[in-house]
C-alpha positions as CSV (number, residue, x, y, z in Angstrom):
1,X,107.9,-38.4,122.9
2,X,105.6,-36.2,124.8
3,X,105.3,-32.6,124.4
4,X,103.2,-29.5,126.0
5,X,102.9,-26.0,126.0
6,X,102.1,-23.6,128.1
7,X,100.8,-20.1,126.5
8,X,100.2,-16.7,127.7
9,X,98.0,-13.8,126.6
10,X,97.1,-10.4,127.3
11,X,93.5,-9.7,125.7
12,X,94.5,-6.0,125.9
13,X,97.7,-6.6,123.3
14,X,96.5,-10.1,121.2
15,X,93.6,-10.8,119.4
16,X,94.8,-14.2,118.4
17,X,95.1,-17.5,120.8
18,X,96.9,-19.8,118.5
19,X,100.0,-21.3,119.2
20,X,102.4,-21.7,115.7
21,X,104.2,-24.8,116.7
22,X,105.1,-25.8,113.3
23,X,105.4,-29.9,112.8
24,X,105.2,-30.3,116.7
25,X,102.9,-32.9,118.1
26,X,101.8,-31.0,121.0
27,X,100.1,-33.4,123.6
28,X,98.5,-30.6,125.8
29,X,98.2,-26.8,125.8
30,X,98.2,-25.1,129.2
31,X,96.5,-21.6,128.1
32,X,96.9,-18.4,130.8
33,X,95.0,-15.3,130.2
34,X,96.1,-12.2,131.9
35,X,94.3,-10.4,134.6
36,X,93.9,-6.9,135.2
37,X,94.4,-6.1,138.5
38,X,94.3,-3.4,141.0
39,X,97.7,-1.7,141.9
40,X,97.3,-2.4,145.6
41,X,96.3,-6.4,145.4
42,X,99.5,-6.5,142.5
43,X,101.6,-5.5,145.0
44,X,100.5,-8.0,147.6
45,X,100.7,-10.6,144.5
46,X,104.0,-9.3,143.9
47,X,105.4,-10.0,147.5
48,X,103.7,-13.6,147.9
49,X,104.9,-15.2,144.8
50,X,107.9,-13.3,143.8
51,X,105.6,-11.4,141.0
52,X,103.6,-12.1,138.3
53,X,99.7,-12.4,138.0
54,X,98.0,-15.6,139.2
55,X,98.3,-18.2,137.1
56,X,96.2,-21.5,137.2
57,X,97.3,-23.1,134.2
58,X,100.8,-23.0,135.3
59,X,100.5,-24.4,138.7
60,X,98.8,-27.5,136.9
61,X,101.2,-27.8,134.2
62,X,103.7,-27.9,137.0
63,X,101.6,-30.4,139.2
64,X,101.0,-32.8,136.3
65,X,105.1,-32.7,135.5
66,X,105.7,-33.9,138.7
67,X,103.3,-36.9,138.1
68,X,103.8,-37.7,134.4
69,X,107.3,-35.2,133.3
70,X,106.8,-34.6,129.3
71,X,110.3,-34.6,127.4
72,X,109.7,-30.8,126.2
73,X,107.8,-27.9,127.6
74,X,107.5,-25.7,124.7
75,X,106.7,-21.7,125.0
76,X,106.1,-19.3,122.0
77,X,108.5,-16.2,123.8
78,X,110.2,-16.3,127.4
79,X,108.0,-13.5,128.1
80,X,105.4,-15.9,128.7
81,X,106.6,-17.1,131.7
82,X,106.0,-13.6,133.8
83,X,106.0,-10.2,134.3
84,X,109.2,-9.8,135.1
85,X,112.6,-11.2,134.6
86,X,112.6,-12.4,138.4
87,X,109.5,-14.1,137.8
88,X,110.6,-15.7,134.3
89,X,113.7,-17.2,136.4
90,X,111.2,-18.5,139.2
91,X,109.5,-20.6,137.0
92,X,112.6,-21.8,134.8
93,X,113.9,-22.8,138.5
94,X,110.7,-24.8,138.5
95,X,110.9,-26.7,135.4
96,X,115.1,-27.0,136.5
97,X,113.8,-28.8,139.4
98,X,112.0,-31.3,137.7
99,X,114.7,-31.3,135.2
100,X,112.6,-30.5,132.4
101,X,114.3,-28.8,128.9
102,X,112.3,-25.8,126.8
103,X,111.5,-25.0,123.4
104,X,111.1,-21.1,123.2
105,X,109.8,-20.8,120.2
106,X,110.8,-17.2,119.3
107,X,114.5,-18.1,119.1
108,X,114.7,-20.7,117.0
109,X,116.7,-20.8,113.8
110,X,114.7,-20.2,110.5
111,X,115.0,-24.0,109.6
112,X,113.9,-25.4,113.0
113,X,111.1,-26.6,111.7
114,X,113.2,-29.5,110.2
115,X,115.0,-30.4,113.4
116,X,113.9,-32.8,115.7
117,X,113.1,-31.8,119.2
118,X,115.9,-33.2,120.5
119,X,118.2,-30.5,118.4
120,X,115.9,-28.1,119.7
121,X,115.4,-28.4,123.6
122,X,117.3,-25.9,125.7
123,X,117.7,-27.1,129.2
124,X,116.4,-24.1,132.2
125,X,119.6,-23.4,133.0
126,X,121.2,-22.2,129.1
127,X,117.7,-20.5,128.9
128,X,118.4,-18.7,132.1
129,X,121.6,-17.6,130.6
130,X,119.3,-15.4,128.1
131,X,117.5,-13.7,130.4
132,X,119.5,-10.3,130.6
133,X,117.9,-9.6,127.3
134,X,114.0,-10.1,128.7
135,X,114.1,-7.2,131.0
136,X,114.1,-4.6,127.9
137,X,111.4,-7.0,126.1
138,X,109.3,-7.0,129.9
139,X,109.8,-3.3,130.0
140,X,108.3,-2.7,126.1
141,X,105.4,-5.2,127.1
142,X,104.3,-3.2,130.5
143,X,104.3,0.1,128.4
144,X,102.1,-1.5,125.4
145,X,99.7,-2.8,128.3
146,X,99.9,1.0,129.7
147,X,98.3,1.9,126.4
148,X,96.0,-0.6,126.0
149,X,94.3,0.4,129.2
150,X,94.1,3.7,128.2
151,X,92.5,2.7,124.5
152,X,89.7,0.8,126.4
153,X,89.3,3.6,128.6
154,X,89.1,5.9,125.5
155,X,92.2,7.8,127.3
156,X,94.5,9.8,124.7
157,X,97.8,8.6,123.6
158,X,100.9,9.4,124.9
159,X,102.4,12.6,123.6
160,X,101.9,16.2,122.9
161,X,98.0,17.1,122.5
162,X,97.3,18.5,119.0
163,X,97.2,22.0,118.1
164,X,93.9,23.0,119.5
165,X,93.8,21.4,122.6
166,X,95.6,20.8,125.8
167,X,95.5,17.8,128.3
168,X,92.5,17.6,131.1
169,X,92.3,14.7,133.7
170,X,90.1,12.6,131.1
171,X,91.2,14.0,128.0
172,X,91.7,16.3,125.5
173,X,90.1,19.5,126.5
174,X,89.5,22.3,123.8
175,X,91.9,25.2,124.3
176,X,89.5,28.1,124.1
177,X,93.0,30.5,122.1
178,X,93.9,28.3,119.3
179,X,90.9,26.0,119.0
180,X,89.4,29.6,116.8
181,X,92.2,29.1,114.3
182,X,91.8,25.4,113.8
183,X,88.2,26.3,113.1
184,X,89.2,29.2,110.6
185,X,90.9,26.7,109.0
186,X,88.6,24.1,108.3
187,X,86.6,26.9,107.0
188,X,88.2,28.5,104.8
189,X,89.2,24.7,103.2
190,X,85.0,23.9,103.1
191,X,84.9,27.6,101.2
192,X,87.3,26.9,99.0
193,X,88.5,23.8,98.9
194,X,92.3,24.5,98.8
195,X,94.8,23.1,101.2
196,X,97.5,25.6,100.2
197,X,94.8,28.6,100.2
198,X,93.9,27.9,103.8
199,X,97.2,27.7,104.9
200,X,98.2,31.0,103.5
201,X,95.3,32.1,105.3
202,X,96.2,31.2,108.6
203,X,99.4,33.0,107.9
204,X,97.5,36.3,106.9
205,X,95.0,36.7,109.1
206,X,96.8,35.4,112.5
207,X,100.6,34.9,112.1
208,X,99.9,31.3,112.2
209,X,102.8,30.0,109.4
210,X,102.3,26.2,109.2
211,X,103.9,23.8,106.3
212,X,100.8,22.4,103.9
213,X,101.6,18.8,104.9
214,X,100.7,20.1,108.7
215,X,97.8,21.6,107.0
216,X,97.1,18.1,105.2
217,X,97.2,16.0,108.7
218,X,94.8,18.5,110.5
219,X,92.4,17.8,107.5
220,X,92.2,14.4,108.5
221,X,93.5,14.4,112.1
222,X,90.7,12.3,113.7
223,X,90.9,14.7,117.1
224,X,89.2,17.6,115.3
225,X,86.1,15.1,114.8
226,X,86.1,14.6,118.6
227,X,87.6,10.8,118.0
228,X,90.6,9.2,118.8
229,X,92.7,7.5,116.9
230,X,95.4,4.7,118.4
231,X,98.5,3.2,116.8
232,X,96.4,-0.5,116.2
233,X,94.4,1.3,114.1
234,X,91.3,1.1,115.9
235,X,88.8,4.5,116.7
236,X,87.1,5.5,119.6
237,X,83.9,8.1,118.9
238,X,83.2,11.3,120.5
239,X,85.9,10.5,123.1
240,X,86.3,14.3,123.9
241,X,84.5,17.8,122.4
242,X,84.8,18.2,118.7
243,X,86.3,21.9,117.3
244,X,84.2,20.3,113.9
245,X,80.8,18.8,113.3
246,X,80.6,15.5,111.2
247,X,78.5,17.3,108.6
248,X,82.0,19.3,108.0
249,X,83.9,16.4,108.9
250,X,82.4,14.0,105.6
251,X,82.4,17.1,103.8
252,X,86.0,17.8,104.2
253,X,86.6,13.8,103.6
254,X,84.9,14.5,99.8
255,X,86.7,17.0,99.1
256,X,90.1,15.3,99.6
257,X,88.8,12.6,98.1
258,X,87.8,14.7,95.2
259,X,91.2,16.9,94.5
260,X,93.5,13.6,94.2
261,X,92.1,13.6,91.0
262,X,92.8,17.0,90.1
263,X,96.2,18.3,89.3
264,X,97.5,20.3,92.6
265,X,97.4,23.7,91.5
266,X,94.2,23.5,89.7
267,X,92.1,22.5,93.6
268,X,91.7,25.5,94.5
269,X,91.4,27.1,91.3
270,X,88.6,29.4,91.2
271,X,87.0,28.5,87.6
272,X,84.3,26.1,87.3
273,X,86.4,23.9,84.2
274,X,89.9,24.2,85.8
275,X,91.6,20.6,86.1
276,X,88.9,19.2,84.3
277,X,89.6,19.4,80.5
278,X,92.3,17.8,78.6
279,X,92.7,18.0,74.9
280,X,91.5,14.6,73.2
281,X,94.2,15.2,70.6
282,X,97.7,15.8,72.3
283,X,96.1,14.9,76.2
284,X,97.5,17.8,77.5
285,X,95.7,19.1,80.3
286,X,94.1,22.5,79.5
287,X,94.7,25.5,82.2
288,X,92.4,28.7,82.4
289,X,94.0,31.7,81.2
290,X,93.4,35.4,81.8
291,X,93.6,38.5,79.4
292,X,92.9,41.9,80.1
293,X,92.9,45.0,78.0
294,X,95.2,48.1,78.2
295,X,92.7,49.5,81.2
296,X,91.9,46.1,82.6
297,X,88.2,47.0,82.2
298,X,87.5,44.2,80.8
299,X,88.6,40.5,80.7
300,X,89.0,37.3,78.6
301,X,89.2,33.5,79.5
302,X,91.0,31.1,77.4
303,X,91.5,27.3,78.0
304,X,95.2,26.6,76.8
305,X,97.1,23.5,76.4
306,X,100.0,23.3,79.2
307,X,102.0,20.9,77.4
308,X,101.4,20.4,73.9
309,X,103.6,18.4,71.8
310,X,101.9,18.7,68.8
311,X,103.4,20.9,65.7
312,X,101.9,23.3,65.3
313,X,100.0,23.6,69.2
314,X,96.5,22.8,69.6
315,X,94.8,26.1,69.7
316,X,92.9,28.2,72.8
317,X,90.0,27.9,73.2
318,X,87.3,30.5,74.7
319,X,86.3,29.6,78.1
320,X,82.8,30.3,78.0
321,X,81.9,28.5,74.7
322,X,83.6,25.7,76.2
323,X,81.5,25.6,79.9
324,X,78.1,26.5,77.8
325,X,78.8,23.3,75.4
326,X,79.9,21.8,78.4
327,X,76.2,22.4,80.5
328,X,74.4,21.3,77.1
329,X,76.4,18.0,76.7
330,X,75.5,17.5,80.6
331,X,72.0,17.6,80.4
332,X,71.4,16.0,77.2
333,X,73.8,13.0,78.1
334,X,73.1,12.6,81.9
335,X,69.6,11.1,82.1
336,X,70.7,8.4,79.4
337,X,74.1,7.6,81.4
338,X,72.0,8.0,84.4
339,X,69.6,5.0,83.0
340,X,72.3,2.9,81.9
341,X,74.3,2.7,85.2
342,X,74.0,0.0,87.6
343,X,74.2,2.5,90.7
344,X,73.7,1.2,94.3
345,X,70.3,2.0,96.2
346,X,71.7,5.1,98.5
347,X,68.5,5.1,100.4
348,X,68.9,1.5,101.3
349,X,72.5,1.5,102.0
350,X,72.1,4.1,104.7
351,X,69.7,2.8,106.4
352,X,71.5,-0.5,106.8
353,X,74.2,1.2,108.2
354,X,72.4,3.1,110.2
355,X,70.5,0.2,112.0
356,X,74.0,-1.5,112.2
357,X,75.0,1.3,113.8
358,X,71.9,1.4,116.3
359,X,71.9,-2.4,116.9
360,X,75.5,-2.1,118.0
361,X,74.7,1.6,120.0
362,X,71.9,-0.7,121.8
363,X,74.7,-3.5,122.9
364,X,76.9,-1.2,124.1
365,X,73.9,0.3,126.7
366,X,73.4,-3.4,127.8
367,X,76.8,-3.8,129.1
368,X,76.0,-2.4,132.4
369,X,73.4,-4.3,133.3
370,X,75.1,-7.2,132.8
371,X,77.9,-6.1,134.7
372,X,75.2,-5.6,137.4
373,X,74.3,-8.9,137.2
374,X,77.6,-10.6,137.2
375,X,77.1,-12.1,133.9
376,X,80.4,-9.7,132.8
377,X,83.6,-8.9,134.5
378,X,85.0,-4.9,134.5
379,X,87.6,-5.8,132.2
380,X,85.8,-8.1,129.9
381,X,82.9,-5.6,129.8
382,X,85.7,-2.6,129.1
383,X,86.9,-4.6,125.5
384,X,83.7,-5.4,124.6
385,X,82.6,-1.9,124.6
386,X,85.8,-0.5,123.0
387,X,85.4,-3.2,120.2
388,X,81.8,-2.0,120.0
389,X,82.8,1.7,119.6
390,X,85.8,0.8,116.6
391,X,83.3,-0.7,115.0
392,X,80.4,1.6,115.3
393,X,83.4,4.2,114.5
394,X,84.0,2.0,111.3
395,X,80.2,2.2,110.4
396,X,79.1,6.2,110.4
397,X,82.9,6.9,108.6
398,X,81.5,4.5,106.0
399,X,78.1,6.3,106.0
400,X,79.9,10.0,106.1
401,X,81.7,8.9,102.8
402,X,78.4,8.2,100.8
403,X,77.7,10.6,98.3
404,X,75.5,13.5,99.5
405,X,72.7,13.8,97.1
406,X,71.4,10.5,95.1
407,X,72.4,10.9,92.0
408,X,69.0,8.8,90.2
409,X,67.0,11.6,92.6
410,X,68.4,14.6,91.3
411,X,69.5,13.4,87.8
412,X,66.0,15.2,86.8
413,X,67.2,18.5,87.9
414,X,70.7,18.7,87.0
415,X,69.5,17.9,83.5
416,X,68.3,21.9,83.3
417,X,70.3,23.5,81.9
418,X,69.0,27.1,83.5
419,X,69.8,25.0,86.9
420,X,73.7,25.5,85.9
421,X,73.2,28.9,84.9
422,X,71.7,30.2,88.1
423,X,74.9,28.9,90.0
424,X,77.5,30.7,91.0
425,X,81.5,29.7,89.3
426,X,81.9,28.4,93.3
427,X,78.5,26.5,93.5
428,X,79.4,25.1,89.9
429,X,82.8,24.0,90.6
430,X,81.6,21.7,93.5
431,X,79.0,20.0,91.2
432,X,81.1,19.5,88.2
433,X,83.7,17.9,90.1
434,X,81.2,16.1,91.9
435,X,79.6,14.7,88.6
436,X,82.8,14.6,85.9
437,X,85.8,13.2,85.7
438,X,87.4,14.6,82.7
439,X,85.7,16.7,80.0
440,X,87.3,15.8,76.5
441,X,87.9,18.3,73.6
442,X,87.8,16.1,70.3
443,X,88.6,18.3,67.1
444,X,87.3,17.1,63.8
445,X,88.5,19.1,61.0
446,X,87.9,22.6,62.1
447,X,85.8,22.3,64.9
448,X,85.4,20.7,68.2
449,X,83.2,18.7,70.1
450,X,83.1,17.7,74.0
451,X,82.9,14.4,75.5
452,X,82.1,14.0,78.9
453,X,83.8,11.3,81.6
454,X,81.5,10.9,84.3
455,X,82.5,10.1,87.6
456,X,80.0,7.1,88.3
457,X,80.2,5.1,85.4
458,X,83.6,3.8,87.0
């Protein structure tokens, strides 16, 4: 029994070429790939052959059926076959002709597999009889090509522009009104580092009320980074003026990254220790409370258990004892920890990625020449270079989301304890959190002692 295949692909929508065909012995594969052409010479296609994009590999699989029929042409969706339901029923009137049955491969029953060919063939004719459910499925497939031109075109997506921008004739263009209050907003989130805190902002200081999960997306809405991001997943970099730079773009991606590990309310707290002690006895977290005098002239700080099961509670404990033991347990413990972690060469990381990154930058300026020189097509030329700018995309977010500072470089100074001293309860914040994951309290009889979590050793 002889059996072939005859497979279409769009390069724009499929990666892949490989035809699933189970436990079928598939004699020979007839393979079209899909042409991009211009509106004017589709039209003229269109009128000559009843629509549809040339196709070579179908004209031969339909000359060598008329010399040698097989017993099965098999095809992986009706789609295949053309552009359009008219041109799907064309070519089923071809194979009718030569009296030829199909395996569409997409409507087969989940045991097929275990059928013979025979139970599976569909003659042209009861396939035809199908085809009033294609046009939808032809419809769905011209828009998904509609957006694939525009993601190697680095075109935006369909839909609303973010709040921001507006629409130009190649893209998003900044809108010179709101784009201020998307900036303010960043800002005040780099400042403080409180998702909550900026939106409030927005609210105060221009009417702007949004919800904090719309506060949350704009944080890492690629468009504010000048990139744009498509539904497959893939990037395209600096596809239209960025309201932030990258500088403010990695840090804002570190500090995310940093407050999921903080409870929510204690982000944008203003204290240095907040979300960062626990109690080693009961595990309750400890929150920073505040006491004032009778004239509020002068205050006191107390780290407090929030849940405590315990009988009777784990006492309070003054804040400032508990940040100054705190700073001395840092720099007597970091160089040791510091010498005893396997930590990755920063320096040498970067600059792989950068030259990866350059390499790649130094491809994409090639393509034109070669386009020049007929060794590339337009269109093949078009996906190489959007491939090239996903994956340089892929390479500087990787590079934005290594630390800032090497750790081994500055261990030396953070190990001062005057260093922590001369900060400010802002300046401090950022480094604890950068360096600690949890502080412990461990009481032994009366007292208590502080063990520290840090964030590299894993």
């Amino acid at each position: 029994m002889k059996l072939v295949a005859y497979l279409y692909t769009d390069p724009l929508l499929e990666s892949s070429t490989d035809l699933a065909s189970g436990g079928l012995v598939i004699a020979q594969v007839y393979h079209d790939v899909a042409v991009r052409v211009e509106p004017s010479t589709k039209r003229k296609s269109k009128e000559k052959k009843g629509g549809g994009e040339p196709r070579s590999q179908w004209r031969q699989l339909v000359q060598d059926c008329r010399l040698d029929p097989p017993d099965f042409v098999i095809l992986r969706q009706l789609a295949d076959l053309g552009e359009s339901v008219q041109a799907v029923s064309d070519r089923l009137a071809e194979l009718e002709t030569l009296k030829i049955p199909v395996i569409v491969l997409a409507e087969l029953p989940p045991d097929w597999e275990t059928l013979s060919p025979l139970q599976l063939g569909d003659t042209p004719a009861t396939v035809m009889q199908r085809l009033h459910h294609l046009e939808q499925q032809q419809r769905s497939r011209r828009i998904r090509q509609g957006h694939a031109r525009n993601r190697v075109q680095a075109l935006p997506p369909p839909g609303k522009a973010p709040y921001g921008y507006h629409r130009g004739k190649t893209g998003y263009v900044i809108d010179r009104t709101t784009a201020p209050v998307v900036k303010d907003f960043f800002e005040q989130f780099l400042l403080y580092g409180s998702v909550r805190g900026a939106v409030r902002y927005l609210a105060k200081r221009y009417n702007k009320k949004i919800a904090v999960s719309t506060g949350q997306r704009w944080l890492t809405n690629p468009v504010y980074r000048g990139d744009l991001a498509y539904q497959d997943g893939n990037r395209v970099r600096d596809a239209h003026p960025a309201i932030i730079s990258r500088d403010e773009a990695a840090q804002v991606d570190r500090l995310l990254r940093r407050n999921q590990r903080l409870p929510s309310r204690s982000a944008s707290a203003p204290r240095s220790l907040a979300g960062l002690v626990v109690c080693g006895e009961c595990r309750s977290p400890l929150t920073v409370a505040r006491v004032t005098t009778h004239n509020r002239k002068q205050e006191y700080l107390y780290l407090r258990p929030r849940t405590c099961p315990r009988t009777p509670k784990c006492v309070s404990l003054p804040y400032n004892e508990v940040l100054q033991t705190t700073i001395q347990q840092i720099c007597a413990a970091l160089p040791p920890a510091m010498a005893g972690a396997n930590l990755p060469d920063l320096t040498l990381m970067k600059q792989g990625m950068t030259g990866a990154i350059a390499a790649k930058q130094a491809l994409l300026e090639q393509l034109p020449t070669l386009i020049a020189s007929g060794i590339l097509d337009q269109e093949t030329a078009d996906l190489r270079a959007y491939k090239l700018r996903t994956e340089i995309v892929d390479l500087q977010t990787n590079l934005a989301q290594l630390p800032p500072v090497d750790l081994q470089a500055t261990a030396q100074t953070l190990s001062i304890p005057q260093f922590w001293l001369d900060l400010t309860e802002t300046e401090r914040r950022a480094y604890l959190r950068e360096l600690i994951r949890e502080i412990r309290l461990v009481w032994q009889e009366n007292d208590w002692q502080v063990e520290l979590v840090f964030s590299f050793l894993g």
